[in-house]
C-alpha positions, 0 to 999 in steps of 0.5 A: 500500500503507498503512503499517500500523504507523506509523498511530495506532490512531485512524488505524487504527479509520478504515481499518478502517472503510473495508474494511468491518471492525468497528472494534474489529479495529483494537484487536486488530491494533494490540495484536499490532503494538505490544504482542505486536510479532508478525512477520507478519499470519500471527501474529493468531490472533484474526483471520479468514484473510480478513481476514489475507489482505485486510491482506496484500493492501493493506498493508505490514508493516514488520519488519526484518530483523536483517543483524548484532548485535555483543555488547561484551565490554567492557559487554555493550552490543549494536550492531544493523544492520538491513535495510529493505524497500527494502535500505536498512540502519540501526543502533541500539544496546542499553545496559544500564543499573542503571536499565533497558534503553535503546535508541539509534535511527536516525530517518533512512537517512543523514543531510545535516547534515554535523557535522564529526566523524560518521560518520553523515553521510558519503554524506549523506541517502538518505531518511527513516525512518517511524513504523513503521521507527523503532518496529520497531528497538525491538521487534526488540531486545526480541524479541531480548533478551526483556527489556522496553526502558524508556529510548529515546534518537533519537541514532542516525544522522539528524537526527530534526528534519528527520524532523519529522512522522515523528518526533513521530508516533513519539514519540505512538506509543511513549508510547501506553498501547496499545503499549510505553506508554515513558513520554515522561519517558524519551525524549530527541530529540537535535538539531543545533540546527534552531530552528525545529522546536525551538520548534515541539517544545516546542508539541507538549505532550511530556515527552520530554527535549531534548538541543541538539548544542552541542560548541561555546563560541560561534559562530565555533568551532560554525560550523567544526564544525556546517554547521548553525551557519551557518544558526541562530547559537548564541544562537539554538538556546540560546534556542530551548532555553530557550523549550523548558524555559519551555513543557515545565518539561523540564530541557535536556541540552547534548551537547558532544563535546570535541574535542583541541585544538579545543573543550577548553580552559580558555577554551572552559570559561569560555565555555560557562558564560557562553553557558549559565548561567541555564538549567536545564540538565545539561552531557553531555561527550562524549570524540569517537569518532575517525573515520578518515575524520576527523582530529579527535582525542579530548582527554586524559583530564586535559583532560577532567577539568579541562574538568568542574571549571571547569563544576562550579565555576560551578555547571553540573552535568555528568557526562562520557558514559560510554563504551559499546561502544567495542570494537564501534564504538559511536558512530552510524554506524560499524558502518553505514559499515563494512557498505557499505564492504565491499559497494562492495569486494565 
């Protein structure tokens, strides 16, 4: 069976080509996936019922299945858990914005990267999402809010540069005039740290914005908290970001989610700056979601401050994340987690 929503439209012209249709229904059928995002074949009016059934008959149409939606009271932020085709499920996040509506996705089912404080990655990797299935959690969203999604973040569950081909066919897809047409200066990809594919994104001639998982001052203190660490020494995965900003001019964003009494000190500060100065970069502090399959705990507000200032103070510009859907179970991972738990005890 092809995957019909994850081809290109250039991929799909050559499928249709290849059933005996006229090209131009390629235009047509992408324009009801990617832009009317209809649930079925179905649904494409402008078809023949021929040609509806020859579709049906040879391709998949993914289309997830919405299982769960959680609404925060707190700041109207919506937390999603969608079905797959094959009963996997994965979630993805809705944070409004004053500056628009942005998504936070999934990019795998599971993930074996193994960071020390994240929910994602318990029960390791169970496979890789496609195009399609990455697509379908925004367009899901949309079609639920009825609002048009402008900003995307790939920070939900997986590590979206071990899904690479996918990924970046993904971001072509997202960006093309022909679909939702989200331009690539508001799609942020967010890594652990794996240098070789880093440096492999910044050829790809993108203008989406790079965020490194750093949460770490050096190698030693990263190692205990990112098993990738092991693999990419720290310099490593800094260098390889500025390789990134050196070929795309894109500003880097460092994720550093402060850990109490691990990662939070004064000294971690004066570290930090010295391993990242010089590179045209914005510093994202993340108070740590406590996990209770985790023992580490989110540091002190004050600590928290203090840590920003001595950053500020050496001319870092940093911002502290604002915290969203807390009361829902925000971070990524969690609503997925919860869900399987309660079907093992069902």
């Amino acid at each position: 069976m092809i995957d019909i929503k994850s081809l290109t439209l250039p991929e799909l012209q050559e499928e249709m080509e290849k059933i005996g249709e006229k090209k131009f229904r390629a235009g047509q059928i992408y324009e009801w996936m990617h832009v009317k995002l209809v649930d079925s074949f179905d649904e494409m009016t402008n078809l023949s019922k021929s040609l509806r059934e020859k579709l049906a008959e040879t391709c998949e149409y993914t289309c997830l299945e919405n299982v769960q939606t959680l609404v925060s009271e707190l700041d109207g932020t919506r937390k999603y858990l969608f079905r797959l085709s094959d009963g996997y499920v994965v979630e993805s996040v809705l944070m409004r914005y004053q500056h628009g509506n942005s998504v936070c996705i999934s990019t795998q089912v599971g993930c074996r990267m193994g960071c020390r404080f994240c929910a994602s990655t318990i029960g390791g990797k169970a496979r890789d999402l496609t195009a399609g299935e990455m697509l379908d959690q925004i367009y899901r969203i949309q079609k639920d809010i009825g609002e048009r999604v402008s900003n995307l973040v790939m920070m939900g569950t997986g590590e979206p540069l071990d899904n690479y081909d996918n990924a970046v066919k993904f971001i072509r897809m997202l960006s093309d005039e022909h679909g939702l047409n989200i331009s690539q200066r508001n799609i942020t990809l967010s890594t652990c740290g794996i240098v070789p594919r880093m440096r492999q994104l910044a050829d790809e001639g993108f203008q989406i914005t790079l965020a490194l998982s750093l949460h770490a001052p050096n190698q030693e203190k990263r190692k205990a908290l990112l098993p990738i660490a092991g693999k990419y020494e720290i310099h490593e995965a800094v260098d390889a970001c500025r390789y990134y900003y050196e070929k795309t001019g894109r500003r880097i964003t460092f994720e550093y989610s402060l850990v109490g009494g691990q990662n939070d000190s004064k000294e971690d500060a004066k570290q930090l700056y010295e391993l990242i100065h010089g590179i045209n970069c914005h510093v994202n502090l993340i108070p740590v979601n406590p996990v209770k399959e985790r023992s580490y705990v989110q540091s002190e507000r004050k600590v928290i401050v203090e840590f920003k200032n001595k950053l500020e103070n050496c001319g870092i510009n940093v911002t502290i994340r604002r915290e969203m859907g807390r009361d829902i179970g925000g971070a990524c991972g969690q609503l997925r987690k919860s869900y399987m738990d309660k079907e093992k005890k069902e």
